[in-house]
C-alpha positions as CSV (number, residue, x, y, z in Angstrom):
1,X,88.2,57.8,133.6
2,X,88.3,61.4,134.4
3,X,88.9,63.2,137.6
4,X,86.0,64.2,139.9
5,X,86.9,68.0,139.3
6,X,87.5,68.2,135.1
7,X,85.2,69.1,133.3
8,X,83.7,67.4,129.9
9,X,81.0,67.6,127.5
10,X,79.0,65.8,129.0
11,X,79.4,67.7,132.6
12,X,76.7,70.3,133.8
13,X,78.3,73.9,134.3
14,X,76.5,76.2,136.5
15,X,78.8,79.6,136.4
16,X,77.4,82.7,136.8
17,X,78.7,84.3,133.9
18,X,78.0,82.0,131.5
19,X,74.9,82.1,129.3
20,X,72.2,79.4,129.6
21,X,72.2,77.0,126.7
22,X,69.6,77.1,124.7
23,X,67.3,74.2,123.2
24,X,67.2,73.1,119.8
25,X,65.3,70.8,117.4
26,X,67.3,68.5,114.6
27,X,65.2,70.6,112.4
28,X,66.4,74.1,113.5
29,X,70.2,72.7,113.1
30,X,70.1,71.6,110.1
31,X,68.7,75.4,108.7
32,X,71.2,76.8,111.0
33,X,74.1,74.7,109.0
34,X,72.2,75.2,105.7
35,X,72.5,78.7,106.2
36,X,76.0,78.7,106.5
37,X,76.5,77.9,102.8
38,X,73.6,79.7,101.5
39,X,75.8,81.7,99.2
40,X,78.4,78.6,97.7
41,X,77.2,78.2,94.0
42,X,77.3,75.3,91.8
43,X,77.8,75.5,88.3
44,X,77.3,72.9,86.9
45,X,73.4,72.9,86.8
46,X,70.5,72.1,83.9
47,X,69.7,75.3,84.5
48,X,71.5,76.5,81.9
49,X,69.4,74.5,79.6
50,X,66.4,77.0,80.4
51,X,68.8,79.9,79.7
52,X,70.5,78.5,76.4
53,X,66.5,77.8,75.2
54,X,65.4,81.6,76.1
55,X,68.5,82.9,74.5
56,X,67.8,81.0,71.1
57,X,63.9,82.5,71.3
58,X,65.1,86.2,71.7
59,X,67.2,85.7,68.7
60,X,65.0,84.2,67.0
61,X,62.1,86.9,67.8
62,X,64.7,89.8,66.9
63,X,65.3,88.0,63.1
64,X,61.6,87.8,62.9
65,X,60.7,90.9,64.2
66,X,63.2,92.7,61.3
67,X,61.3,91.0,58.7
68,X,59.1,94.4,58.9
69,X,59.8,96.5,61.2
70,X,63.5,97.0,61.6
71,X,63.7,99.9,64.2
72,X,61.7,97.5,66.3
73,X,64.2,94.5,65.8
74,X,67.2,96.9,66.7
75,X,65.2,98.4,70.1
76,X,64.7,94.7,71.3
77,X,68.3,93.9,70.3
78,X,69.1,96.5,72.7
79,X,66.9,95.6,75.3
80,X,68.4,91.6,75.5
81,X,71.7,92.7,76.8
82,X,69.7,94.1,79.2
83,X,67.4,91.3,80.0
84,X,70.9,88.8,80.6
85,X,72.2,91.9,82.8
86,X,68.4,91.5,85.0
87,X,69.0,87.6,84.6
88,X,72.3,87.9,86.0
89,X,71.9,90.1,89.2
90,X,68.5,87.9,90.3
91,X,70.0,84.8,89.8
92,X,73.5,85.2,91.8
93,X,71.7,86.0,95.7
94,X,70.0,83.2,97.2
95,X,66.8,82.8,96.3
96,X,65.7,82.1,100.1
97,X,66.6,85.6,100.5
98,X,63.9,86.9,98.2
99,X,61.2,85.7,101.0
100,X,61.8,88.9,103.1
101,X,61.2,91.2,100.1
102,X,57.8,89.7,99.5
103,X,55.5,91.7,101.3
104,X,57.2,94.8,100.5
105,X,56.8,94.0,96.8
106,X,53.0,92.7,97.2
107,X,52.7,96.1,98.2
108,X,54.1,97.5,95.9
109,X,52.9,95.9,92.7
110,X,49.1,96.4,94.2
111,X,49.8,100.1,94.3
112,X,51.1,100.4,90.6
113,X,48.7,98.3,89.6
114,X,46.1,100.4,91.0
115,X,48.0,103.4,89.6
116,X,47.1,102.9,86.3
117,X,43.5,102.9,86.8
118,X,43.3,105.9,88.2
119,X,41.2,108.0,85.9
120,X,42.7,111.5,86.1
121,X,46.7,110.8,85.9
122,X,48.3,112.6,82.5
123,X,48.0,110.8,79.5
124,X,51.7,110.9,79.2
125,X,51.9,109.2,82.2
126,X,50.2,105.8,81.9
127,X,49.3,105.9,78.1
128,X,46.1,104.1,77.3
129,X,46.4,102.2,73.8
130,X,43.3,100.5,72.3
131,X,41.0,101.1,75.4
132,X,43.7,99.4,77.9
133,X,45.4,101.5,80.9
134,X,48.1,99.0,81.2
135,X,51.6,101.0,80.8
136,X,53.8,103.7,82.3
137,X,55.9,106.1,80.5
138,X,59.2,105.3,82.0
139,X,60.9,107.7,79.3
140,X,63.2,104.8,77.1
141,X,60.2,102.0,77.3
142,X,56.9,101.5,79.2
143,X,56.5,100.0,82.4
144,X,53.6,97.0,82.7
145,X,52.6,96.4,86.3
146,X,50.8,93.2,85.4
147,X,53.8,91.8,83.9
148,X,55.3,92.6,87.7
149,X,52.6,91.3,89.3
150,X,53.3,87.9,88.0
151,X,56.4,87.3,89.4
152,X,55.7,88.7,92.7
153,X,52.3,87.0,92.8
154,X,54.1,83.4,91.8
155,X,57.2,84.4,95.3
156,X,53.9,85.2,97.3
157,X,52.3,82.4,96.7
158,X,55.7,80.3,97.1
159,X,56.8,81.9,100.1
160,X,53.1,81.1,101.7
161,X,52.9,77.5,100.8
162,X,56.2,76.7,102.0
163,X,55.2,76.9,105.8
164,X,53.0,74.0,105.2
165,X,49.6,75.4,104.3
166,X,47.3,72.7,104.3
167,X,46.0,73.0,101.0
168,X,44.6,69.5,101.3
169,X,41.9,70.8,103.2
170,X,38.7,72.8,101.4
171,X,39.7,75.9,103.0
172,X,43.2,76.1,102.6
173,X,43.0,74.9,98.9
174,X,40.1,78.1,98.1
175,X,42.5,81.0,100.4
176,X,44.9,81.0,97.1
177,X,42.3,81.4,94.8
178,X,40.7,84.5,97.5
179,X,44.6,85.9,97.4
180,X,45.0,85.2,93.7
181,X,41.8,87.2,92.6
182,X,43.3,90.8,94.2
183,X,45.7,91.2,91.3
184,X,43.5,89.3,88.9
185,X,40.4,91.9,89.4
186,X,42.7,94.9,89.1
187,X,44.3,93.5,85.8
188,X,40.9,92.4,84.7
189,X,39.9,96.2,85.0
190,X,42.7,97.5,82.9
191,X,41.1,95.7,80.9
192,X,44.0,92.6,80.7
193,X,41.7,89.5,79.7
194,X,44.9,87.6,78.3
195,X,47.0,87.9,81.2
196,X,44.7,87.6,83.7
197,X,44.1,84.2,82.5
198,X,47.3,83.3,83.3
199,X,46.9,83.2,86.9
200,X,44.9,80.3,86.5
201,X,46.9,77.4,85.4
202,X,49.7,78.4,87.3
203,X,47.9,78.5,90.5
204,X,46.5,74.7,89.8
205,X,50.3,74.4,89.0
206,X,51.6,75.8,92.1
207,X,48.8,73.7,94.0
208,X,49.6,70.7,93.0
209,X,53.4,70.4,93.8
210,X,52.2,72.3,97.6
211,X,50.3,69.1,97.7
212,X,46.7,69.8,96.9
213,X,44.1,67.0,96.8
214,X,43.9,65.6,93.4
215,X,40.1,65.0,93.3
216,X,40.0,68.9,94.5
217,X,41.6,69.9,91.6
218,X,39.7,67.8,89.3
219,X,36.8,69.1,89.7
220,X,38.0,72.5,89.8
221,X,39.0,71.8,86.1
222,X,35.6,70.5,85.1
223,X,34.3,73.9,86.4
224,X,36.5,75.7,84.5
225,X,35.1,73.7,81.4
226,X,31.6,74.4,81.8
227,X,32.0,77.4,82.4
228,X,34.4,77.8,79.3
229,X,31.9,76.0,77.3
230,X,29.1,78.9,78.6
231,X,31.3,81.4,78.0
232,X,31.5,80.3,74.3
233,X,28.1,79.0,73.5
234,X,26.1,81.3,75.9
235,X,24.9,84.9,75.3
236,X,27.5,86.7,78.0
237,X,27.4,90.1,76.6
238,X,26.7,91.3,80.5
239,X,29.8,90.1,81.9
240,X,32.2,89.9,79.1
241,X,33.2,93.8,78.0
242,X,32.1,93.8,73.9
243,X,35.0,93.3,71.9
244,X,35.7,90.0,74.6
245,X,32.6,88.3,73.4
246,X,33.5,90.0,69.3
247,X,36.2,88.0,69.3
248,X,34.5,84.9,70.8
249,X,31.9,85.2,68.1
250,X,34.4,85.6,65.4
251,X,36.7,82.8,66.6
252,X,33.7,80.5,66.4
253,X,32.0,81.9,63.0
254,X,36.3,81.1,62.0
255,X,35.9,77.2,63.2
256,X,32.7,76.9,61.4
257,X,33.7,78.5,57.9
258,X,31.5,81.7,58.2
259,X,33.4,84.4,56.8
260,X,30.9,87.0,57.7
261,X,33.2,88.7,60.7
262,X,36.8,88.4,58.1
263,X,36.7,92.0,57.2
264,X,35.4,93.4,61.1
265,X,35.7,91.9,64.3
266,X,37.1,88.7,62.8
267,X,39.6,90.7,60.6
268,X,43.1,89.9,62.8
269,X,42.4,86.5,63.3
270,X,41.8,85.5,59.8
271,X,44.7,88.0,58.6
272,X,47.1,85.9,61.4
273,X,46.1,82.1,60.2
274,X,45.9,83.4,56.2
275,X,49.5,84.5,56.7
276,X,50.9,81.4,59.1
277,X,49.2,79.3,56.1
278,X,51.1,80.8,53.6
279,X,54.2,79.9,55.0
280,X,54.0,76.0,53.9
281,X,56.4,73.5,55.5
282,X,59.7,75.3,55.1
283,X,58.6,79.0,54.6
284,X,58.8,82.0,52.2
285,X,61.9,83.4,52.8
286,X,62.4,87.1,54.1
287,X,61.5,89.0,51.1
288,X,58.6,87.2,50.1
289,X,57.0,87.1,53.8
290,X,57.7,91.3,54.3
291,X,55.2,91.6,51.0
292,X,53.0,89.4,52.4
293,X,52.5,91.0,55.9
294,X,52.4,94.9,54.0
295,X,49.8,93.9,51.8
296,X,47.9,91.8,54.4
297,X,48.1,94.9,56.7
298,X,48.3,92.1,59.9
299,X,47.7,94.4,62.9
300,X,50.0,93.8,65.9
301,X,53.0,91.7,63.6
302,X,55.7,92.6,65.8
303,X,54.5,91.7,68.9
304,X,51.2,89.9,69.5
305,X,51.5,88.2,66.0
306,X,54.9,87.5,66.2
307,X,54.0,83.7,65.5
308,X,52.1,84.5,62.5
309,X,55.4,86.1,61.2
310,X,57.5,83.4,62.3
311,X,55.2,80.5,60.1
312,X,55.0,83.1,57.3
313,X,58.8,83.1,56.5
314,X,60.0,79.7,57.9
315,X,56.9,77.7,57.3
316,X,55.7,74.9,60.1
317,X,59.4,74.3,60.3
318,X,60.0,77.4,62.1
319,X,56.7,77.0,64.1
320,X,57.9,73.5,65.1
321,X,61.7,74.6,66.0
322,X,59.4,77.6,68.6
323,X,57.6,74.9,70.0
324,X,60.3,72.5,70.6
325,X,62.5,75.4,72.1
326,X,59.7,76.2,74.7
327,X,59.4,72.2,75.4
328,X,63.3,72.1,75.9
329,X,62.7,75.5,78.5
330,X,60.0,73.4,79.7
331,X,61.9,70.2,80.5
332,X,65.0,72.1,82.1
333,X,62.8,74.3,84.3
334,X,61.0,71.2,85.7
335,X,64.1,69.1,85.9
336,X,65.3,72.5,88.5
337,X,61.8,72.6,90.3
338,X,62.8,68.7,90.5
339,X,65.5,69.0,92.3
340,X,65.4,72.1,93.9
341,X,66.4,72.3,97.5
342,X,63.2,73.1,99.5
343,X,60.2,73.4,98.6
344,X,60.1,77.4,97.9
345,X,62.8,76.7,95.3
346,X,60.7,73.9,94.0
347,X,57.5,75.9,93.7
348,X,59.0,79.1,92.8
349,X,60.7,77.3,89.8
350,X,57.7,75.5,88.4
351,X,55.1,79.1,89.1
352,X,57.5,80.7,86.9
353,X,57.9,77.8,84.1
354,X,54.4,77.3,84.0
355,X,53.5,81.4,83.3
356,X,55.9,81.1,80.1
357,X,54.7,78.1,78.9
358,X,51.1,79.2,79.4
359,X,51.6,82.7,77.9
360,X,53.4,80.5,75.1
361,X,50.0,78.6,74.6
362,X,47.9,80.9,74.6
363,X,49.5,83.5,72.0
364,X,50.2,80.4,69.6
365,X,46.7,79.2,69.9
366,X,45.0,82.4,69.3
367,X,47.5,83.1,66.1
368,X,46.5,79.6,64.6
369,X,42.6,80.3,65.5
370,X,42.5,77.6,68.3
371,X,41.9,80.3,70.8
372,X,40.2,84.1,71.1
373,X,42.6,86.8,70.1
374,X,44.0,88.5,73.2
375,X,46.8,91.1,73.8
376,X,49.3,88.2,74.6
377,X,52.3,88.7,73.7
378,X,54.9,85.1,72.8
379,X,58.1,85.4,75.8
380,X,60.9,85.9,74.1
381,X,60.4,86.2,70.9
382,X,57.4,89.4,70.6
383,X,58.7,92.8,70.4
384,X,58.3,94.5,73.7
385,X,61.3,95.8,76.4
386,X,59.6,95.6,80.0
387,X,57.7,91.8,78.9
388,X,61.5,90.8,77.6
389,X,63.0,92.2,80.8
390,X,60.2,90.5,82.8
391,X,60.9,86.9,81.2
392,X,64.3,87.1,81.8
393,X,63.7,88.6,84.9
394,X,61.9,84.5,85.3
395,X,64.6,82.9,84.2
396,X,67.0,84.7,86.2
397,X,65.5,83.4,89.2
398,X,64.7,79.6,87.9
399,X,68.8,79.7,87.1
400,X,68.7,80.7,90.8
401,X,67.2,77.9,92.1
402,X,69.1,75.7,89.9
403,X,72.3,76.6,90.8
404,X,71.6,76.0,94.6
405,X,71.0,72.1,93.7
406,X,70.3,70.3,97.4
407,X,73.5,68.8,98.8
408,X,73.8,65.8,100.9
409,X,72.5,67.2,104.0
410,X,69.5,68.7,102.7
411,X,68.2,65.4,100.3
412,X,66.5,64.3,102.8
413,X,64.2,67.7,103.2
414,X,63.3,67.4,99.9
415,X,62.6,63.6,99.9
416,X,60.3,64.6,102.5
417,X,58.1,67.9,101.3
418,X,55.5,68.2,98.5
């Protein structure tokens, strides 16, 4: 019993100086409490499993990039403290954060992105290389919007589909693909065919954990087949640029046995798969693999053709342990995205697995003539400072998410989303 005049929780104050209290939801509590620990850390995360699997692939590229062009090897040794020093500062602030700095880099990203195809800035400005405007002169290295564009697109897109887009219906599963196409046309027009193609799986990617319809996304696929299958059994010389539909022709004279196109437009391709062939099972061996790629004159080995280096001195061995090192990245970045905390942390973890291991398919594929030869470079392992910086730049942030693993309060959130 209490007295008539005492007051309790449960008791009604009226005084005039005293502010009104305000309404709240279960929902709106439990962020309020969440936020109160949005720094703490834990350590102990599989995380670390994507990091150890990157860190092996940059040493790896750096050994095989040495095998002929040393000065290279040594500027992208330089460049991987640098990448674990990007990793580092991105993966320590909450990733939530990061939502509040989307639109400001969406806007940003457009505009360089649009910088670089503007006809009358200097040459020594944005360099154009093999008919591409894709790079800035940043003094030490070159700057590559698209590469950019990537990671901001993949936070856009996470940061959108976390307050609950229907994507189930037709409309709200075809905005993303209206969003997606803004930096997709502008890296199309650099021209960028190889990583504009990334987009693609990773949006079906992203889609699918936001919850998209299945059936949707089926035939969506199909689509993409036939119109795959048109692309490379159609005449499309009006809407693919010339060397596009070369390298089409030559990957499918390559298939059929017609050497015709080996010594033209077919001439890297059949240099890459001639020199990934003469690696064997096991390899070369330095020495051996360095005269093959100087007589061979393999354009691109460093960087593009990285892979073709790799199977020319260790053989389908060293092919195999690339592979598997990307499936181990793989399986630890989905494991995080698995038990992220929320769903932004669980998208923004699988947009950002799924662009490596894409990028990974494609450059493999078009080095063993499975695929059209495109300027793709392998994460990791190709020689290149702003791509390595951008990878690890990705895996910074999926270490992020991983280290923020949900704690008892929030299971039941992400029980409940997808």
């Amino acid at each position: 019993m209490t007295d008539s005049g005492s007051i309790t929780s449960s008791t009604r104050v009226d005084e005039p100086g005293r502010p009104a209290r305000e309404r709240f939801t279960a929902r709106e509590l439990h962020e309020s409490a969440r936020d109160l620990q949005a720094g703490r850390i834990r350590w102990a995360t599989v995380g670390w499993i994507v990091v150890l699997a990157a860190l092996a692939l940059n040493l790896l590229g750096i050994v095989a990039i040495a095998t002929t062009e040393p000065g290279f090897a040594r500027k992208q040794a330089l460049f991987l403290p640098l990448g674990l020093i990007v990793a580092a500062v991105v993966a320590v602030p909450d990733y939530r954060r990061l939502r509040r700095l989307v639109p400001g880099l969406s806007v940003l990203v457009l505009a360089l992105l649009v910088f670089v195809l503007i006809p009358f800035v200097p040459t020594w400005l944005v360099r154009p290389y093999n008919g591409a405007r894709r790079w800035i002169n940043l003094g030490i290295t070159d700057l590559q919007p698209s590469e950019l564009a990537k990671v901001v697109w993949v936070l856009a897109l996470a940061a959108w589909f976390r307050l609950r887009w229907n994507v189930r219906s037709l409309r709200g599963f075809a905005l993303p693909f209206v969003v997606t196409a803004i930096p997709m046309g502008l890296i199309l027009l650099e021209p960028d065919l190889g990583t504009a193609l990334l987009f693609v799986p990773t949006l079906l990617a992203l889609l699918l954990v936001a919850g998209a319809k299945v059936s949707h996304l089926t035939i969506l696929v199909l689509s993409g087949v036939l119109a795959m299958s048109a692309v490379l059994f159609t005449p499309v010389r009006g809407y693919l640029k010339e060397h596009q539909q070369d390298r089409i022709e030559a990957l499918l004279a390559q298939i059929e046995g017609d050497d015709r196109y080996r010594d033209d437009i077919g001439y890297q391709g059949d240099r890459a798969m001639t020199l990934a062939g003469a690696g064997g099972l096991t390899g070369v061996g330095r020495e051996h693999a360095a005269t093959l790629l100087r007589f061979n004159h393999l354009p691109e080995e460093h960087n593009d053709m990285i892979f073709a280096v790799v199977t020319c001195r260790w053989g389908m061995v060293g092919g195999a342990v690339v592979w598997s090192l990307y499936l181990v990245l793989a399986i630890g970045g989905f494991l995080v995205a698995a038990f992220a905390r929320d769903l932004f942390g669980r998208l923004l973890a699988t947009g950002l697995v799924t662009l490596l291991l894409a990028q990974m398919v494609i450059n493999t594929g078009m080095t063993i003539g499975l695929l059209p030869i495109t300027g793709m470079t392998l994460p990791f392992v190709s020689a290149g400072g702003s791509s390595l910086v951008t990878a690890w730049m990705m895996i910074g942030l999926v270490l992020n998410v991983g280290l923020r693993r949900p704690r008892r309060m929030e299971q039941w959130e992400v029980a409940g989303t997808g």
